[in-house]
C-alpha atoms as an extended CHARMM CRD file, in Angstrom:
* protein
*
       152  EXT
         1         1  UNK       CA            -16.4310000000      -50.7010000000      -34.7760000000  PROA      1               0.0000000000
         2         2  UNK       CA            -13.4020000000      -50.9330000000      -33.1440000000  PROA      2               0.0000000000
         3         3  UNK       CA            -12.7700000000      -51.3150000000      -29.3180000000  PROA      3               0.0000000000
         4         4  UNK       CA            -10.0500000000      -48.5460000000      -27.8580000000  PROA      4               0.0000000000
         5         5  UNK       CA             -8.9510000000      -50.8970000000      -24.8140000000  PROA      5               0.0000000000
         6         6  UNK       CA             -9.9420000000      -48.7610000000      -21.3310000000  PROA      6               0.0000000000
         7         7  UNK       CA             -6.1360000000      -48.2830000000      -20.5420000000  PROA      7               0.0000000000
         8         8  UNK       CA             -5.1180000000      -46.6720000000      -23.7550000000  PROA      8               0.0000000000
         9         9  UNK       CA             -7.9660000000      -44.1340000000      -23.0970000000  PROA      9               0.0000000000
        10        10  UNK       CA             -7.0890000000      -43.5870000000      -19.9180000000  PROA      10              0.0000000000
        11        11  UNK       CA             -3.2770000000      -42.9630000000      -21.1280000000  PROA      11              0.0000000000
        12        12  UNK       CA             -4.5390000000      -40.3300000000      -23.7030000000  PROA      12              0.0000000000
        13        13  UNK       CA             -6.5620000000      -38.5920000000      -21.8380000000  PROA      13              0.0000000000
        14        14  UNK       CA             -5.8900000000      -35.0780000000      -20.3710000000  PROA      14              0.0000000000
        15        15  UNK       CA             -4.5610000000      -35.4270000000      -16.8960000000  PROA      15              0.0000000000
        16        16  UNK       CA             -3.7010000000      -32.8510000000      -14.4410000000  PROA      16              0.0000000000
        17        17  UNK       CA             -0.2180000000      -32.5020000000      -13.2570000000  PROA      17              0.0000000000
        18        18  UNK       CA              0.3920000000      -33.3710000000       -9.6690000000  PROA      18              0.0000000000
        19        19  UNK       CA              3.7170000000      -31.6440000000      -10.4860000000  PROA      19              0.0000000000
        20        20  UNK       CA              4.4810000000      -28.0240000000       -8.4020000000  PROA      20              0.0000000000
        21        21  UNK       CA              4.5020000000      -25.2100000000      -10.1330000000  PROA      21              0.0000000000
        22        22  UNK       CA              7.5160000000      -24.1590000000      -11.0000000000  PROA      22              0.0000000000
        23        23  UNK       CA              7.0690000000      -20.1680000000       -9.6850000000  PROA      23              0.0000000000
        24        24  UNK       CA              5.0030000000      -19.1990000000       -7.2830000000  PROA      24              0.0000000000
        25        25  UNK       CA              2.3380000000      -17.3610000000       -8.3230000000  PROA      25              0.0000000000
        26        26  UNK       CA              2.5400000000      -14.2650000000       -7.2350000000  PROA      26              0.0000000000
        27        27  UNK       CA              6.4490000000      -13.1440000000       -6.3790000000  PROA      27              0.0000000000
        28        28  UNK       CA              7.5140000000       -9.9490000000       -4.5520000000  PROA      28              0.0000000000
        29        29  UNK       CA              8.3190000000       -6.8350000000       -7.0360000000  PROA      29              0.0000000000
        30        30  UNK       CA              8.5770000000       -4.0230000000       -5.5180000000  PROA      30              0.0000000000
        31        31  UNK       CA              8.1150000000       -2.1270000000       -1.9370000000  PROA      31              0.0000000000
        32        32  UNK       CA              6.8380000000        1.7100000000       -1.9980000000  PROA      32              0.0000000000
        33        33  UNK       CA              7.1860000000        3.9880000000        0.8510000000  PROA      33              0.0000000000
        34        34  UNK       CA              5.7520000000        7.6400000000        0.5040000000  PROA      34              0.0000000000
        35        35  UNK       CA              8.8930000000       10.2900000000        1.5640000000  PROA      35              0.0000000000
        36        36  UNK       CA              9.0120000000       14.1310000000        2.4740000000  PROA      36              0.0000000000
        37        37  UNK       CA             11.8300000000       14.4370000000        0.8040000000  PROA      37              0.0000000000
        38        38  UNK       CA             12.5060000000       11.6120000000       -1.9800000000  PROA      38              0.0000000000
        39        39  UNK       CA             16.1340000000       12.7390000000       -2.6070000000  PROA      39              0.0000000000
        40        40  UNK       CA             16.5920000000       13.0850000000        1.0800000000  PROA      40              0.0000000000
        41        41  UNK       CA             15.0870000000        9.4970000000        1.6230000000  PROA      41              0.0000000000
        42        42  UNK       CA             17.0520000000        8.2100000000       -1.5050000000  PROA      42              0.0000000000
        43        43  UNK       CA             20.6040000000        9.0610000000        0.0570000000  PROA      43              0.0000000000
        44        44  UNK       CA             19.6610000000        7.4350000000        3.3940000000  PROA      44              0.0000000000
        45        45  UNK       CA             19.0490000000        4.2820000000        1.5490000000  PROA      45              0.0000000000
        46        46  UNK       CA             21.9180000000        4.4150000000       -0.7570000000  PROA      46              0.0000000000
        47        47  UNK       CA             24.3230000000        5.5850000000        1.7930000000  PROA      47              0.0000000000
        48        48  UNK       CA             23.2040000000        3.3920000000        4.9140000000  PROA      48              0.0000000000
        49        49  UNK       CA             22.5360000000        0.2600000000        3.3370000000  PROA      49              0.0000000000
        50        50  UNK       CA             24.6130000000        0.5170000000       -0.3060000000  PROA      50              0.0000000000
        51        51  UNK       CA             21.2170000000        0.3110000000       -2.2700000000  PROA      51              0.0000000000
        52        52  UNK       CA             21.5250000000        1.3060000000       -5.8040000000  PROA      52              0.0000000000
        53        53  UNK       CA             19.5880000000        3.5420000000       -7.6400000000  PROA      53              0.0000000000
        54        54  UNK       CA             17.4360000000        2.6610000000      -10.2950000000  PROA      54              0.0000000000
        55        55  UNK       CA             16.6330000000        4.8810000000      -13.3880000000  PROA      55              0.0000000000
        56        56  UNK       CA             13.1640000000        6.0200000000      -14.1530000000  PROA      56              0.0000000000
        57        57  UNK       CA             11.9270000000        9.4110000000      -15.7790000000  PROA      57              0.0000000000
        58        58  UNK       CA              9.4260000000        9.7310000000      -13.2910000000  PROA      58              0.0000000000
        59        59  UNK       CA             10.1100000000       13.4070000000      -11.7320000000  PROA      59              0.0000000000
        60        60  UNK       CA              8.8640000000       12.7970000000       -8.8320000000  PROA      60              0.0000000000
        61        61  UNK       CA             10.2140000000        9.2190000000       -7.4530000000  PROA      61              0.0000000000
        62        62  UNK       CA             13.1490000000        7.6570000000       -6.8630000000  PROA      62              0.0000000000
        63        63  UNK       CA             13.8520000000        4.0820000000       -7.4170000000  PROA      63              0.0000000000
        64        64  UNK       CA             16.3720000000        1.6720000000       -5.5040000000  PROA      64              0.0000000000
        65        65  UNK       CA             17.2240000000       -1.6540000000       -6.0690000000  PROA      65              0.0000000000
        66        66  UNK       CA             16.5050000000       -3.9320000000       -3.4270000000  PROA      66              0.0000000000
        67        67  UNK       CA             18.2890000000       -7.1390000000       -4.9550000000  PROA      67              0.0000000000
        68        68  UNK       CA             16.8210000000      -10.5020000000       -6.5900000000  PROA      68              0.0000000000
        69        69  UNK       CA             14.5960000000       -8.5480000000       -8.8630000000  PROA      69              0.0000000000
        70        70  UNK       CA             12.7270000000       -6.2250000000       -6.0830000000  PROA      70              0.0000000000
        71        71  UNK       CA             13.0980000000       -2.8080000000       -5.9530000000  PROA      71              0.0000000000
        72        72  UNK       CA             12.1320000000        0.1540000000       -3.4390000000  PROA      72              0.0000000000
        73        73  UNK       CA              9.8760000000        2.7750000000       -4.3160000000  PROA      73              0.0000000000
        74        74  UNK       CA             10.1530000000        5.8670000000       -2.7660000000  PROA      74              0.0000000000
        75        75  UNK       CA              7.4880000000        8.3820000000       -3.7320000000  PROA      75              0.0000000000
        76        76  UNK       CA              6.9990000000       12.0790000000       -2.6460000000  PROA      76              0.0000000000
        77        77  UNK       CA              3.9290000000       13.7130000000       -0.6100000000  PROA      77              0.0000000000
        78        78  UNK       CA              4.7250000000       12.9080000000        2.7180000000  PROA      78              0.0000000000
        79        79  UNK       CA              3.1470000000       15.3890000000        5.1380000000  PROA      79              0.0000000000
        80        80  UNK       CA              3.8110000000       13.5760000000        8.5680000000  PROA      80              0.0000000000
        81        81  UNK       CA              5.8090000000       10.5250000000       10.3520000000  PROA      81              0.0000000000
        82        82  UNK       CA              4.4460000000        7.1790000000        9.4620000000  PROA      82              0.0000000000
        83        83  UNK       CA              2.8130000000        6.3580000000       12.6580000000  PROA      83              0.0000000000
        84        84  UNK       CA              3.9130000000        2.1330000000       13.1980000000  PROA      84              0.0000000000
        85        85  UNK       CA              5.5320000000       -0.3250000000       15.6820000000  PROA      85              0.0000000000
        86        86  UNK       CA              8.7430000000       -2.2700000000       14.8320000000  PROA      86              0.0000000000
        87        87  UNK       CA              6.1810000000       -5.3210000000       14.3610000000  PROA      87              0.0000000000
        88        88  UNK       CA              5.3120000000       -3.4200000000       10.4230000000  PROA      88              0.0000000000
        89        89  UNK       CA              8.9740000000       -3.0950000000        8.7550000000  PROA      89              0.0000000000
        90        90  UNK       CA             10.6280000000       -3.5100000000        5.8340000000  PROA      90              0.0000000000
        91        91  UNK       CA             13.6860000000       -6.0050000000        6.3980000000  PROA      91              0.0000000000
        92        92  UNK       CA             17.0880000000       -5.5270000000        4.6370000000  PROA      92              0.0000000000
        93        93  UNK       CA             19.9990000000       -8.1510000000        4.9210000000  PROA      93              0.0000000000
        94        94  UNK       CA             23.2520000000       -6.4830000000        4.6670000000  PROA      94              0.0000000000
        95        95  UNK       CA             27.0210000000       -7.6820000000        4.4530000000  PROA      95              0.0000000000
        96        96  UNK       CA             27.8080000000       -6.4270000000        7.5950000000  PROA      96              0.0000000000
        97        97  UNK       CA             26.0310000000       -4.9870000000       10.2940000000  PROA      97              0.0000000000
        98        98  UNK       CA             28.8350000000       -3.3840000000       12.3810000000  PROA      98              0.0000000000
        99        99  UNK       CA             29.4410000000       -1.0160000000        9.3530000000  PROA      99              0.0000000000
       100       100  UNK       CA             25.4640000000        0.1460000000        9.3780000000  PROA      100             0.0000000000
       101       101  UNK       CA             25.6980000000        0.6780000000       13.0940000000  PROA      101             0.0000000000
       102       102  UNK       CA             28.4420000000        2.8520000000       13.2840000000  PROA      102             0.0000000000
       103       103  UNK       CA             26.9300000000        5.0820000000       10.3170000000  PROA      103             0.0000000000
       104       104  UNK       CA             23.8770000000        5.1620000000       12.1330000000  PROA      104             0.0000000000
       105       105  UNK       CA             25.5940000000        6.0810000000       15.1670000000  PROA      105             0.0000000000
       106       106  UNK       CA             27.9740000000        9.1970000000       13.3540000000  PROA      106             0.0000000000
       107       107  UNK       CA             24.2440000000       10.5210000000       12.8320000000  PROA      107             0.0000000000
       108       108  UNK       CA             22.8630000000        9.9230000000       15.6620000000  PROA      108             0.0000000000
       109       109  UNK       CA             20.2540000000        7.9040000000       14.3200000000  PROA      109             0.0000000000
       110       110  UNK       CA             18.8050000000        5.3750000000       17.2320000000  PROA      110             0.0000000000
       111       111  UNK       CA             18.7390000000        1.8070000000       16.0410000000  PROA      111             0.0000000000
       112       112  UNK       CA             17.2620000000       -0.8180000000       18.6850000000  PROA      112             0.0000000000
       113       113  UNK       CA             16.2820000000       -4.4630000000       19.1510000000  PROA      113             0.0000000000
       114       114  UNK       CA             12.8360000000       -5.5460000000       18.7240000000  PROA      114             0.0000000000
       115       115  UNK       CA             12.0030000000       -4.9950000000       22.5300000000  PROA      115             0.0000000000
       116       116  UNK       CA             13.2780000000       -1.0600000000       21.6350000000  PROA      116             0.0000000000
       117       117  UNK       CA             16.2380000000       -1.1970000000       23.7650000000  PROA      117             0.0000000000
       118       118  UNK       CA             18.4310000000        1.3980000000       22.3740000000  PROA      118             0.0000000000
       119       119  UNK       CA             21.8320000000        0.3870000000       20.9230000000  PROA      119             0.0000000000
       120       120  UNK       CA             21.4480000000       -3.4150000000       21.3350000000  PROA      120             0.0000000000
       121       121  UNK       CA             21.8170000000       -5.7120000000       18.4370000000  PROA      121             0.0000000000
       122       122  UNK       CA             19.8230000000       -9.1380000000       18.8600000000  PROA      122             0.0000000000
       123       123  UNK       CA             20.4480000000      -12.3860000000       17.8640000000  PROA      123             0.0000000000
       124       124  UNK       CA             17.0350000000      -14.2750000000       16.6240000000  PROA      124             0.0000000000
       125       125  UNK       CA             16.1120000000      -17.9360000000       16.8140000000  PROA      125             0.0000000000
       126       126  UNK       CA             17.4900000000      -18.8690000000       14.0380000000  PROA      126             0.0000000000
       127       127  UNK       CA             20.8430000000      -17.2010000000       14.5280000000  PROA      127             0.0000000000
       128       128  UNK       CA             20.2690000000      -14.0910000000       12.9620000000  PROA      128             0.0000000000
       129       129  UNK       CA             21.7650000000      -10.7740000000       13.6990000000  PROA      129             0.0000000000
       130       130  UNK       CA             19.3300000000       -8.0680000000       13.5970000000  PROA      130             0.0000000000
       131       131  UNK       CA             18.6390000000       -4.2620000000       14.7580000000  PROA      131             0.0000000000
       132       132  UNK       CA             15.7240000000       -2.1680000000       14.2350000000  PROA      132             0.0000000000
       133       133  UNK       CA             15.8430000000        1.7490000000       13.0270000000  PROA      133             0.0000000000
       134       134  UNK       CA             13.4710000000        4.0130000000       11.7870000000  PROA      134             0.0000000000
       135       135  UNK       CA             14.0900000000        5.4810000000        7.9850000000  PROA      135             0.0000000000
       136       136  UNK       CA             13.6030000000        9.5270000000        7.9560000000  PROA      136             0.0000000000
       137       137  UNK       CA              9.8820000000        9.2230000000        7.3640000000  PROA      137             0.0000000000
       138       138  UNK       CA              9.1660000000        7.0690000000       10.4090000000  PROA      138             0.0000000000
       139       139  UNK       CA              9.2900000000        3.5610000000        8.6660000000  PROA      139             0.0000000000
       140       140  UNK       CA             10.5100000000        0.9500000000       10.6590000000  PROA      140             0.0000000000
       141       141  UNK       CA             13.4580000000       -1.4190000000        8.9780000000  PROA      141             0.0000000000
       142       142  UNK       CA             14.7510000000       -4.8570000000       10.3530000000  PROA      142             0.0000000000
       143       143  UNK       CA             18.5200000000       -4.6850000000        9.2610000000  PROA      143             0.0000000000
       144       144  UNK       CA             20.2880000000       -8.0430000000        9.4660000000  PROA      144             0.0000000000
       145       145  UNK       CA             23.9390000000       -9.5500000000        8.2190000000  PROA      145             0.0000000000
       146       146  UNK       CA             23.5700000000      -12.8060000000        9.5720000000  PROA      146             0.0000000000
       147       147  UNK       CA             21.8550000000      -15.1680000000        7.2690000000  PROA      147             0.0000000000
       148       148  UNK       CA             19.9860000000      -17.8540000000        9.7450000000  PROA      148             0.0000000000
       149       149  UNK       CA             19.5110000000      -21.5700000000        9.1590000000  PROA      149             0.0000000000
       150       150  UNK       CA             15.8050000000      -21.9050000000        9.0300000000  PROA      150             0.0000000000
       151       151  UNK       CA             13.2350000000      -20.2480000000        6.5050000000  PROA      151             0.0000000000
       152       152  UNK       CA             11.7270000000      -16.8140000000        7.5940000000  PROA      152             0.0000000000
């Protein structure tokens, strides 16, 4: 009977890989949001923020594309505002904030900072540009253009 030598056996066996994974594993895929109105919710979206819509033969939901594979989900059966704080948002990052503000402002839709001062934009740590406004069914959004040097 042969002798393996210890190192050879040691080479073959099964080791486990100190290496990272190479996707987390679980990723982001989608956000939903219950609406009054899902058409009515839909165009606020699309028209404040430029989100796309997404096709889907569901009746009775609407579908925007949120960028780098994560979408919005806006379902219907809303009966009531979503009672929340600005601390429970959904945050968008848009090419330019000035343009959001002003659409906001021709409906006279209030947009804050995070304190809930009305009409003031706020620059965070990190050097981001940020406001806060509620959607039409009372969900509060973090809007930002300003991409800022650390990691959220």
């Amino acid at each position: 009977m042969s002798s393996i030598p210890a190192l050879l056996l040691l080479a073959l066996a099964p080791q486990a890989s100190t290496a990272p994974p190479s996707r987390p594993a679980a990723e982001m895929e989608h956000v939903a949001i219950q609406a009054a109105d899902i058409d009515r919710s839909a165009a606020f979206y699309r028209e404040a923020f430029g989100l796309r819509m997404i096709p889907t033969p569901l009746k009775n939901r609407r579908w925007l594309d949120l960028g780098h594979g994560m979408a919005l989900h806006i379902l219907d059966g809303r009966t009531a505002p979503k009672p929340s704080n600005r601390n429970e948002h959904l945050a968008l990052h848009v090419d330019d904030l000035a343009t959001v503000t002003a659409w906001l402002d021709g409906r006279k839709i209030v947009w804050t900072n995070l304190a809930g001062d009305h009409g003031t934009m706020q620059t965070r740590f990190d050097g981001v540009r940020q406001i806060y406004v509620q959607d039409l069914d009372g969900y509060w959004l973090e809007v930002s253009d300003t991409r800022g040097t650390k990691a959220p």
